[in-house]
PDB file of N, CA, C and O in Angstrom:
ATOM      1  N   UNK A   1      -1.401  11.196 -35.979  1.00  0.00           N
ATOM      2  CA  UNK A   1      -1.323  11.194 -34.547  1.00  0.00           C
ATOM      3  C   UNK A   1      -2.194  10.086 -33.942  1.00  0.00           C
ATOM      4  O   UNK A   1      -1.783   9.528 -32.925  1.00  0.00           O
ATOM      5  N   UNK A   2      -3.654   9.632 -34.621  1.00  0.00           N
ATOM      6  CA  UNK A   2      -4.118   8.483 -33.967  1.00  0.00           C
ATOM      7  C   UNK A   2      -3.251   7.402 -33.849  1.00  0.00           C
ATOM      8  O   UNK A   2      -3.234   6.783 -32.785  1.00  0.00           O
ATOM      9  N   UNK A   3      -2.493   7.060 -34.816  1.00  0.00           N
ATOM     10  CA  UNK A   3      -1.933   5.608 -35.138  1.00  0.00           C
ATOM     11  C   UNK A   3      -1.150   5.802 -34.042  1.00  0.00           C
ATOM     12  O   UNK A   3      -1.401   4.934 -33.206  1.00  0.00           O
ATOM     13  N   UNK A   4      -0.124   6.733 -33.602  1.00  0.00           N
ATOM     14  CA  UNK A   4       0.525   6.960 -32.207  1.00  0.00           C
ATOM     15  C   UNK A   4      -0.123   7.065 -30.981  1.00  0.00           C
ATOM     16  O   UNK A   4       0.611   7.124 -29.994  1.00  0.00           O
ATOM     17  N   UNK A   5      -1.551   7.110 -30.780  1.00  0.00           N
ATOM     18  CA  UNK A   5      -2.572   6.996 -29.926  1.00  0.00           C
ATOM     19  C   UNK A   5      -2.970   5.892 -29.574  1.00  0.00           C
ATOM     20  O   UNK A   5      -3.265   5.410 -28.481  1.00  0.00           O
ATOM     21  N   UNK A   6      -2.954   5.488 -30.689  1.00  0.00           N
ATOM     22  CA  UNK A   6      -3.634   3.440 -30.619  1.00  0.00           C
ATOM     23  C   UNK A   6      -2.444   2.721 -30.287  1.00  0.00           C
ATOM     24  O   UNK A   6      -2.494   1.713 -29.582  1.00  0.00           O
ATOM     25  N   UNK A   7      -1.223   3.239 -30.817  1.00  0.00           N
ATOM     26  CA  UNK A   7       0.216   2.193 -30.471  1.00  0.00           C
ATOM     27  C   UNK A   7       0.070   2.444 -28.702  1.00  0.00           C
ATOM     28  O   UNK A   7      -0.251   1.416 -28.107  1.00  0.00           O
ATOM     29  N   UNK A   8       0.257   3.599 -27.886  1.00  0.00           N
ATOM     30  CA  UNK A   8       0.324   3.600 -27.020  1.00  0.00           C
ATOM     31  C   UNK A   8      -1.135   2.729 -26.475  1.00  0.00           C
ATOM     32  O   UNK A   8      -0.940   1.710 -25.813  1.00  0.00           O
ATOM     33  N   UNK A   9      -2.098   3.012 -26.670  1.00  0.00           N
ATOM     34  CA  UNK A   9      -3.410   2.265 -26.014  1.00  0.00           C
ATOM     35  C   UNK A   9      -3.125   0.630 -25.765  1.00  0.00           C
ATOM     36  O   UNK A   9      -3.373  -0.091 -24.798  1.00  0.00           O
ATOM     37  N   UNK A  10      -2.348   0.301 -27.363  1.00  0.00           N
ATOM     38  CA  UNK A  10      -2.470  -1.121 -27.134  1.00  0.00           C
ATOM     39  C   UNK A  10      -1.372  -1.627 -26.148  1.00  0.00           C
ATOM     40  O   UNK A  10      -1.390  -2.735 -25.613  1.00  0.00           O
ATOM     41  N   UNK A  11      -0.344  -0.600 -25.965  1.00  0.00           N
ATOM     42  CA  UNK A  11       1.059  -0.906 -24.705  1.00  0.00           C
ATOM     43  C   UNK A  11      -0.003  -0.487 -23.609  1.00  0.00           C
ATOM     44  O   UNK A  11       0.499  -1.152 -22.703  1.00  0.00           O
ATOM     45  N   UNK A  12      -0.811  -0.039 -23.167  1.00  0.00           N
ATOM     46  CA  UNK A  12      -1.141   0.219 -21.965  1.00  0.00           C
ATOM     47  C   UNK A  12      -2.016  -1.372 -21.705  1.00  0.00           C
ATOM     48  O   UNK A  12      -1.940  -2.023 -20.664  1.00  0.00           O
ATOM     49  N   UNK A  13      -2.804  -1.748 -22.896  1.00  0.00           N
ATOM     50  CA  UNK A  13      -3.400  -2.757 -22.463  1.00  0.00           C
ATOM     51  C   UNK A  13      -2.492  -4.238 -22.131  1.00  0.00           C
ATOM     52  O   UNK A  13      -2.753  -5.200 -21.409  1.00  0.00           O
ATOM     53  N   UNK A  14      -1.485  -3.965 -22.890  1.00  0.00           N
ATOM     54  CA  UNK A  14      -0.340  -5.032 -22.599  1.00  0.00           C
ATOM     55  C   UNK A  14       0.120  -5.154 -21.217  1.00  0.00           C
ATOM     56  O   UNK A  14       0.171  -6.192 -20.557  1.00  0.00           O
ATOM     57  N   UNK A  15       0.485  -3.845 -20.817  1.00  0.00           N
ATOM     58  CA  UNK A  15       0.419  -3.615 -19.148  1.00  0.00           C
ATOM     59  C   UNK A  15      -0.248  -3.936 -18.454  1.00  0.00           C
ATOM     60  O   UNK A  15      -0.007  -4.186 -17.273  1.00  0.00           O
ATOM     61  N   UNK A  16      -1.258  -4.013 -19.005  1.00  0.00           N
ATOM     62  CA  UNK A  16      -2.906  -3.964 -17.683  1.00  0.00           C
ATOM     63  C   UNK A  16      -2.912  -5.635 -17.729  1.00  0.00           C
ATOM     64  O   UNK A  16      -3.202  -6.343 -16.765  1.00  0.00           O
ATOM     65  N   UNK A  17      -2.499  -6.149 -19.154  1.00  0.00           N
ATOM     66  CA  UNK A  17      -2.242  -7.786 -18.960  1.00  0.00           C
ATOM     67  C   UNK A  17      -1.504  -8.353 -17.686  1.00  0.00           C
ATOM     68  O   UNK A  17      -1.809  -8.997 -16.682  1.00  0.00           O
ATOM     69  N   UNK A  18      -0.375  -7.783 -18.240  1.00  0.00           N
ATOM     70  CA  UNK A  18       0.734  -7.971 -17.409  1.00  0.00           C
ATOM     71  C   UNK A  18       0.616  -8.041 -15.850  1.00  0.00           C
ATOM     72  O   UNK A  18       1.023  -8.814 -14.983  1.00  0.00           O
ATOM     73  N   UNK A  19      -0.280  -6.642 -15.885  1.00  0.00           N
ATOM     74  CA  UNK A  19      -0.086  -6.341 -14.047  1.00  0.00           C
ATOM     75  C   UNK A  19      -1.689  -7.370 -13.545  1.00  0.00           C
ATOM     76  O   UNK A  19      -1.952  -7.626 -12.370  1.00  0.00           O
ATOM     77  N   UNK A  20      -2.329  -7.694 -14.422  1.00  0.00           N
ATOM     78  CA  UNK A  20      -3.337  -8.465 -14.072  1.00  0.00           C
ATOM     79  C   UNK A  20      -2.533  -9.809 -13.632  1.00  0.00           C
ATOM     80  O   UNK A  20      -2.624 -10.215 -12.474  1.00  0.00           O
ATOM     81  N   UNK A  21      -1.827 -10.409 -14.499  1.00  0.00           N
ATOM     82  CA  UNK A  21      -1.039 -11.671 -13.959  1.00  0.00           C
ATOM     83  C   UNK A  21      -0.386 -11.832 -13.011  1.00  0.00           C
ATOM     84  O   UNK A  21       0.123 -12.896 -12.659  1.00  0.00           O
ATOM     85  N   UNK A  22      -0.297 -10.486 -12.317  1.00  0.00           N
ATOM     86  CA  UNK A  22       1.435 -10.672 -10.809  1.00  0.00           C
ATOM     87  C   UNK A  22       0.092 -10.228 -10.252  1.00  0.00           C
ATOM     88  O   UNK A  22       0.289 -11.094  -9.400  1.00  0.00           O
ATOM     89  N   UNK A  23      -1.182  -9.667  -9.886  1.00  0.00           N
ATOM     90  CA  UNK A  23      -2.244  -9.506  -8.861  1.00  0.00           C
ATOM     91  C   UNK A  23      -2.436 -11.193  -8.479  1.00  0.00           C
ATOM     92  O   UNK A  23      -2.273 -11.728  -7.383  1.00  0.00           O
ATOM     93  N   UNK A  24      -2.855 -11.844  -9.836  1.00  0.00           N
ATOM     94  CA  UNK A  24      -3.264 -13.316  -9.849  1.00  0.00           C
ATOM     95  C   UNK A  24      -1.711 -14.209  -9.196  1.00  0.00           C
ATOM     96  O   UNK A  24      -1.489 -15.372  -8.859  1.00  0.00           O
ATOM     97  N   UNK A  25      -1.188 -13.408  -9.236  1.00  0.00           N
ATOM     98  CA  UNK A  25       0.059 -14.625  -8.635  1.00  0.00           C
ATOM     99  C   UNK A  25       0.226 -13.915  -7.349  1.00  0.00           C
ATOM    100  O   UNK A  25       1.103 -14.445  -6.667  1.00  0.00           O
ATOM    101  N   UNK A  26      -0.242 -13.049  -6.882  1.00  0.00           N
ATOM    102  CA  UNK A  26       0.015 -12.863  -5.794  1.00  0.00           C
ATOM    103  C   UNK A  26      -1.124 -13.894  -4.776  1.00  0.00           C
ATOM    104  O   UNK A  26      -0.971 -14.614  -3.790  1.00  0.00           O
ATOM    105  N   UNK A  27      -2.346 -13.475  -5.679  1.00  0.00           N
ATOM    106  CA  UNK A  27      -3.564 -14.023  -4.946  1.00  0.00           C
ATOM    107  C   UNK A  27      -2.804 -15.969  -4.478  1.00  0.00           C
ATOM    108  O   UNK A  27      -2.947 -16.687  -3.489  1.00  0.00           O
ATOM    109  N   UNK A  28      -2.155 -16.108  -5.589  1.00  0.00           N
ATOM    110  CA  UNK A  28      -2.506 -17.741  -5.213  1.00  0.00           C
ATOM    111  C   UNK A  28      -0.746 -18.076  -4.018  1.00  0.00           C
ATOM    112  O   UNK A  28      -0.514 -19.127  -3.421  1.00  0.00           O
ATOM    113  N   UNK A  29      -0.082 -17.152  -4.026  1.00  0.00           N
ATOM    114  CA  UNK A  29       1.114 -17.020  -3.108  1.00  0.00           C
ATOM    115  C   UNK A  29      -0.044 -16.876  -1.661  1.00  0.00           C
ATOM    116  O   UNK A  29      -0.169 -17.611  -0.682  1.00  0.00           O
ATOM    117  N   UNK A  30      -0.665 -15.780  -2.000  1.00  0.00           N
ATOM    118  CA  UNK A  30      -1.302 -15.337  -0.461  1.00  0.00           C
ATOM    119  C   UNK A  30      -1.866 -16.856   0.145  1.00  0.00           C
ATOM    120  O   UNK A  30      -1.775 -17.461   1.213  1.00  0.00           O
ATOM    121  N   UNK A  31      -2.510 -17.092  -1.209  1.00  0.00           N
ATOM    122  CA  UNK A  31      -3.637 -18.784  -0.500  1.00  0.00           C
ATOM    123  C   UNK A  31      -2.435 -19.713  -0.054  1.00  0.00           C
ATOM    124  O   UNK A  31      -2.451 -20.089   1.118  1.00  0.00           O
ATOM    125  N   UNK A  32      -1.496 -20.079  -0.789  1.00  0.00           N
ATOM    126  CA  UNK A  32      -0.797 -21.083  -0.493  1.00  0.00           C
ATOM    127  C   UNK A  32       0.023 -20.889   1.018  1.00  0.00           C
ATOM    128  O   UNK A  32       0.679 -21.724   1.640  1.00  0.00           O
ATOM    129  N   UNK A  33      -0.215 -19.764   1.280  1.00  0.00           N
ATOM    130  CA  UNK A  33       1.119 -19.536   2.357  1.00  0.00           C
ATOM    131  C   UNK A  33      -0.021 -20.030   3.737  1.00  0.00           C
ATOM    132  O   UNK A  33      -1.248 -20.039   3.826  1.00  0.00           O
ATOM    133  N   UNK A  34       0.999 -20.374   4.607  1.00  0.00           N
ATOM    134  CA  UNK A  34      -0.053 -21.350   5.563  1.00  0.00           C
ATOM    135  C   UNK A  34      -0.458 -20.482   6.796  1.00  0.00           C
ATOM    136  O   UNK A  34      -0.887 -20.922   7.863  1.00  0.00           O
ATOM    137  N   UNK A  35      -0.252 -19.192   6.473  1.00  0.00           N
ATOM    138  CA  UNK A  35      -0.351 -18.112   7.776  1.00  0.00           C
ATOM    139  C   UNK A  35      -1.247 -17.034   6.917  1.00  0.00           C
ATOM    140  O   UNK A  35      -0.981 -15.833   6.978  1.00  0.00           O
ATOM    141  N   UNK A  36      -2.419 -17.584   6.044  1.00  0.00           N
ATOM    142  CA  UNK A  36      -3.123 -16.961   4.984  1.00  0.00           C
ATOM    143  C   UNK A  36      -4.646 -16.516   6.021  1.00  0.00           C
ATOM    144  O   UNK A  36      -5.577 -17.242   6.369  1.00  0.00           O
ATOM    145  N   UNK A  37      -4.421 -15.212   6.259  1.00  0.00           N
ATOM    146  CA  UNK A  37      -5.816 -14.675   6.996  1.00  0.00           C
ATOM    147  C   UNK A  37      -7.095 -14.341   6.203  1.00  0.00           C
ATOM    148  O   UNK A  37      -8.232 -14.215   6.657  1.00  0.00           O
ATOM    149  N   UNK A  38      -6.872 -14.277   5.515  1.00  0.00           N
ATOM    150  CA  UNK A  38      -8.296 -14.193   4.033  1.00  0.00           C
ATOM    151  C   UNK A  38      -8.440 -12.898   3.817  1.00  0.00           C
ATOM    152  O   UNK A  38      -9.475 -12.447   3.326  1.00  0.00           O
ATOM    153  N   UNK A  39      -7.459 -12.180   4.143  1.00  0.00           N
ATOM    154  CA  UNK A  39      -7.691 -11.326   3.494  1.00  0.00           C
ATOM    155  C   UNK A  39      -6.496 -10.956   2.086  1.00  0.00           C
ATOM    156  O   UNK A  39      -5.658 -11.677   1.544  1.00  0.00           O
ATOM    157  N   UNK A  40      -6.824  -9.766   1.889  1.00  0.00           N
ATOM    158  CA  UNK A  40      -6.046  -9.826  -0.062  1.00  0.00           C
ATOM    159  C   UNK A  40      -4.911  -9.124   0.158  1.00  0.00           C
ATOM    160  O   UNK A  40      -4.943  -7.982   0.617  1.00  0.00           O
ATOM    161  N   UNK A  41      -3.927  -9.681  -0.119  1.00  0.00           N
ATOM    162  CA  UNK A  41      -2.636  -9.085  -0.193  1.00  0.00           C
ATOM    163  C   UNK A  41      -2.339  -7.649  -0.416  1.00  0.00           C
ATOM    164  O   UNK A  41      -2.959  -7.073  -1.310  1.00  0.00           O
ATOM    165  N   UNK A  42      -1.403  -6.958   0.340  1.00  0.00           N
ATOM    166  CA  UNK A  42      -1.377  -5.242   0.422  1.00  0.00           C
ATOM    167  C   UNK A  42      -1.123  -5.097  -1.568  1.00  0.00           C
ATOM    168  O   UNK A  42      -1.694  -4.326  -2.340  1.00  0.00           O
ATOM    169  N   UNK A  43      -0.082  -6.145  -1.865  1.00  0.00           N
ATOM    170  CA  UNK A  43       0.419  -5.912  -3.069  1.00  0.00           C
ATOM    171  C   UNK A  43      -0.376  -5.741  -4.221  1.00  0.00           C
ATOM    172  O   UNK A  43      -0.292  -4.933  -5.146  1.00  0.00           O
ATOM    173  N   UNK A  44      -1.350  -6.876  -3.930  1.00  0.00           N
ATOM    174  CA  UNK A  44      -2.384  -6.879  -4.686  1.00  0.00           C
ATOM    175  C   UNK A  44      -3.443  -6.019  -4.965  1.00  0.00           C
ATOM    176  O   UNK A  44      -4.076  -5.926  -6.017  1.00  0.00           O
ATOM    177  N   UNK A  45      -3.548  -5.526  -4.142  1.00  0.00           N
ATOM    178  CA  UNK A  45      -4.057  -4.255  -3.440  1.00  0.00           C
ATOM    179  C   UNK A  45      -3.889  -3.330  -4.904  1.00  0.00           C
ATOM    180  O   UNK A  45      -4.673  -3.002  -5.795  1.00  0.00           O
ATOM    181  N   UNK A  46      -2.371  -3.094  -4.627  1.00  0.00           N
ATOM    182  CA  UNK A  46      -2.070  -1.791  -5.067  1.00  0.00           C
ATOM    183  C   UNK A  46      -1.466  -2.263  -6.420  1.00  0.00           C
ATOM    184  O   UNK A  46      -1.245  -1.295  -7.148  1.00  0.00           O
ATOM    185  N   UNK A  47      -1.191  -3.251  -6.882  1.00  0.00           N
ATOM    186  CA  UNK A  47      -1.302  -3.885  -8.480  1.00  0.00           C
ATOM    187  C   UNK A  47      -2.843  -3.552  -9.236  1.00  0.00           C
ATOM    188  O   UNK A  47      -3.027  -2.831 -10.217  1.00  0.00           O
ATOM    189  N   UNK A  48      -3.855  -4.308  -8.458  1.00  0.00           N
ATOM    190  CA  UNK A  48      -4.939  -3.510  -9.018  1.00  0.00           C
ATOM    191  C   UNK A  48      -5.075  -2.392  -9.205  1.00  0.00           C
ATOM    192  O   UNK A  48      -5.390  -2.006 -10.331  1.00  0.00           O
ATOM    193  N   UNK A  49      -4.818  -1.212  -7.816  1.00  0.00           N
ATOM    194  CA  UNK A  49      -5.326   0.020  -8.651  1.00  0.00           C
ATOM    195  C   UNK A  49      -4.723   0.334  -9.751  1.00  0.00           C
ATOM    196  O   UNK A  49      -5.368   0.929 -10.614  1.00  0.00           O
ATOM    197  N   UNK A  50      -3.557   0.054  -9.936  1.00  0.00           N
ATOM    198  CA  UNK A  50      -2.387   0.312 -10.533  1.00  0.00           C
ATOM    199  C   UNK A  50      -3.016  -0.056 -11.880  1.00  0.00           C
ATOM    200  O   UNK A  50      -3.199   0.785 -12.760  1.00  0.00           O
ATOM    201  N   UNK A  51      -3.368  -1.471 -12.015  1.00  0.00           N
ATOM    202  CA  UNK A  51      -3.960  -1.799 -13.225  1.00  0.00           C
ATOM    203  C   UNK A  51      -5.666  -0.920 -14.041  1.00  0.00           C
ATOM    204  O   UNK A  51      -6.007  -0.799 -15.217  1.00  0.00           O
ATOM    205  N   UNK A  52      -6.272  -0.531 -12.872  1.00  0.00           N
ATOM    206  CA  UNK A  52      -6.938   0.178 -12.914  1.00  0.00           C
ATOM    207  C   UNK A  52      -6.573   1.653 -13.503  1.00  0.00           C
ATOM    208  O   UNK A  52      -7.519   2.077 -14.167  1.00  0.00           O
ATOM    209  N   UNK A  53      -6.069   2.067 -13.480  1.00  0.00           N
ATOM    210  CA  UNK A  53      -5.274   3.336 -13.687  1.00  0.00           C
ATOM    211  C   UNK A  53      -5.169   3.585 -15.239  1.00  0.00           C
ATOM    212  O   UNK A  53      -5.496   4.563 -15.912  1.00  0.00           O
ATOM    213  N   UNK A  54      -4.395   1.931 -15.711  1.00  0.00           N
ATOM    214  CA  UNK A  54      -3.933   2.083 -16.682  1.00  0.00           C
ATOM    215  C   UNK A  54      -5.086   1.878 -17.723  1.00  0.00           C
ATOM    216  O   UNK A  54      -5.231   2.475 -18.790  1.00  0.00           O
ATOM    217  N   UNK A  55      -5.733   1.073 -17.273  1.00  0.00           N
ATOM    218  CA  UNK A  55      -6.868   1.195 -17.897  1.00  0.00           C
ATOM    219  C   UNK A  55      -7.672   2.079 -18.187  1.00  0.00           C
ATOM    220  O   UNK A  55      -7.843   2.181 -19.401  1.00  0.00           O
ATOM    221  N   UNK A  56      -8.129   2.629 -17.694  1.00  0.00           N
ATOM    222  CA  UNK A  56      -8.462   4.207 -17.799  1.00  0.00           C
ATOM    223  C   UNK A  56      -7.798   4.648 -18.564  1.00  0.00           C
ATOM    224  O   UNK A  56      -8.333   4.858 -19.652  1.00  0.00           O
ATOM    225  N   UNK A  57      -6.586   4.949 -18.440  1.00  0.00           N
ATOM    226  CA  UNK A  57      -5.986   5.824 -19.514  1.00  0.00           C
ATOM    227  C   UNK A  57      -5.934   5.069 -20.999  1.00  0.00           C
ATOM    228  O   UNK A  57      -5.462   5.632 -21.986  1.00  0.00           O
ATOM    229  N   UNK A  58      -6.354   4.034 -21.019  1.00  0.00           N
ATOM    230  CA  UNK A  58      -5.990   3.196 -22.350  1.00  0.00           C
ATOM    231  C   UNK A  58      -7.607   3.947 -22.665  1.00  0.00           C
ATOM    232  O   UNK A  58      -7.743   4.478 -23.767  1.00  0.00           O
ATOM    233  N   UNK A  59      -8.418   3.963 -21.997  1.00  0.00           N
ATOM    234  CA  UNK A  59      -9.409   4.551 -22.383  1.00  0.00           C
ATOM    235  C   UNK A  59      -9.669   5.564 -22.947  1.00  0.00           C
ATOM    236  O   UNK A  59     -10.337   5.564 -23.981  1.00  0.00           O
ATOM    237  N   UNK A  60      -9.324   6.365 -22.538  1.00  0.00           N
ATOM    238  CA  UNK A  60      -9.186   7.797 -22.490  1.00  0.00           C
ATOM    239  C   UNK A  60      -8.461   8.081 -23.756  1.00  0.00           C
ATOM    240  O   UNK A  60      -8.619   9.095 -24.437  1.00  0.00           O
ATOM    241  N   UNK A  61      -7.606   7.038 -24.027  1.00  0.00           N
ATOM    242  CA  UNK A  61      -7.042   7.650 -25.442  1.00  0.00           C
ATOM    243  C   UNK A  61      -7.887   7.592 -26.790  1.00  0.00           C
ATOM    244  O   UNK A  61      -7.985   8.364 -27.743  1.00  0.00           O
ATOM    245  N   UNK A  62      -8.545   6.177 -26.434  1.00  0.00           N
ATOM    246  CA  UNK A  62      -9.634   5.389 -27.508  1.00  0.00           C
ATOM    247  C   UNK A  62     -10.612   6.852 -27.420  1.00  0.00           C
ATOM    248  O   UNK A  62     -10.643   7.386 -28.529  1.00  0.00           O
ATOM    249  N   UNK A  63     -11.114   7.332 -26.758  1.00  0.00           N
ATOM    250  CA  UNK A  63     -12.403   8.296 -27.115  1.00  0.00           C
ATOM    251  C   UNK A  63     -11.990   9.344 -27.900  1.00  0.00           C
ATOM    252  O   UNK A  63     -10.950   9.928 -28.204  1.00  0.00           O
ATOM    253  N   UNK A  64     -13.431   9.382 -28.169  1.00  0.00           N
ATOM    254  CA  UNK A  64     -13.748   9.927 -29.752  1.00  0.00           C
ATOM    255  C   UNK A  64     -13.597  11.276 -29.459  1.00  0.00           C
ATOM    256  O   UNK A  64     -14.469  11.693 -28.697  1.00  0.00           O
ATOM    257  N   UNK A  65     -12.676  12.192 -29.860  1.00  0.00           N
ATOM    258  CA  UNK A  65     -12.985  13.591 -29.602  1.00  0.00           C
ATOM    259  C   UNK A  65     -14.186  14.228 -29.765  1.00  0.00           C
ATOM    260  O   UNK A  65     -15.000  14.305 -30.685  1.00  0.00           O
ATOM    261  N   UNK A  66     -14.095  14.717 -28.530  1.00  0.00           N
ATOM    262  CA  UNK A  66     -15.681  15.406 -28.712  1.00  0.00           C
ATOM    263  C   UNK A  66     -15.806  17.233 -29.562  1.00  0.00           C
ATOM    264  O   UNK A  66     -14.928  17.703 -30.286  1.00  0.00           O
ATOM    265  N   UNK A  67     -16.552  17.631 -29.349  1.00  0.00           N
ATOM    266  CA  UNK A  67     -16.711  18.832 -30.086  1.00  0.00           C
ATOM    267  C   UNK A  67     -15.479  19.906 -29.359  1.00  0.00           C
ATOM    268  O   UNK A  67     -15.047  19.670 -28.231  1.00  0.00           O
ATOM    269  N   UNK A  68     -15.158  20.708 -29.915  1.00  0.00           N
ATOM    270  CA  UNK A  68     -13.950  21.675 -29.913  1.00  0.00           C
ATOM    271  C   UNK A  68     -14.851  22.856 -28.993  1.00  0.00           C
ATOM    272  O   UNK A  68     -16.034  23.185 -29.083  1.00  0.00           O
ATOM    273  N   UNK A  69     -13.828  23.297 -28.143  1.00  0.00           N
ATOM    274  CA  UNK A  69     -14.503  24.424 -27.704  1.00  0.00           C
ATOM    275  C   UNK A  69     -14.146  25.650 -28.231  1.00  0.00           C
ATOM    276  O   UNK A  69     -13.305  25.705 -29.128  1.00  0.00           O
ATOM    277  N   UNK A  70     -14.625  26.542 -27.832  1.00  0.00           N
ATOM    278  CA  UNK A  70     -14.557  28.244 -29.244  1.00  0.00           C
ATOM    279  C   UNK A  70     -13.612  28.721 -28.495  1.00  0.00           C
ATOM    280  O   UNK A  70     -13.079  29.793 -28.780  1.00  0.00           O
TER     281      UNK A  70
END
């Protein structure tokens, strides 16, 4: 069951790649566009948490089981 634990961990981190690259392409769409108020794109916004999320859970799989309860 780990080896099916770690396959999924390493697809989540593939994701978290992934959604890291369309935050970063949003960022440089937002700069380039000429009506750019400085602030951070809604999308981006919510790509991060998003990426955030997944991260966590890539986490969450990696930990070490802790002690069993009775």
């Amino acid at each position: 069951m780990n080896e099916k634990l770690d396959a999924i961990s390493d697809q989540l981190r593939t994701i978290s790649d992934d959604l890291a690259d369309i935050a970063i392409e949003a960022l440089r769409e937002a700069i380039d566009d000429k009506e750019f108020s400085g602030k951070r794109p809604e999308v981006e916004r919510r790509v991060t948490r998003a990426r955030r999320a997944v991260d966590k859970a890539a986490g969450i799989l990696n930990e070490s089981p802790g002690p069993s309860s009775p």
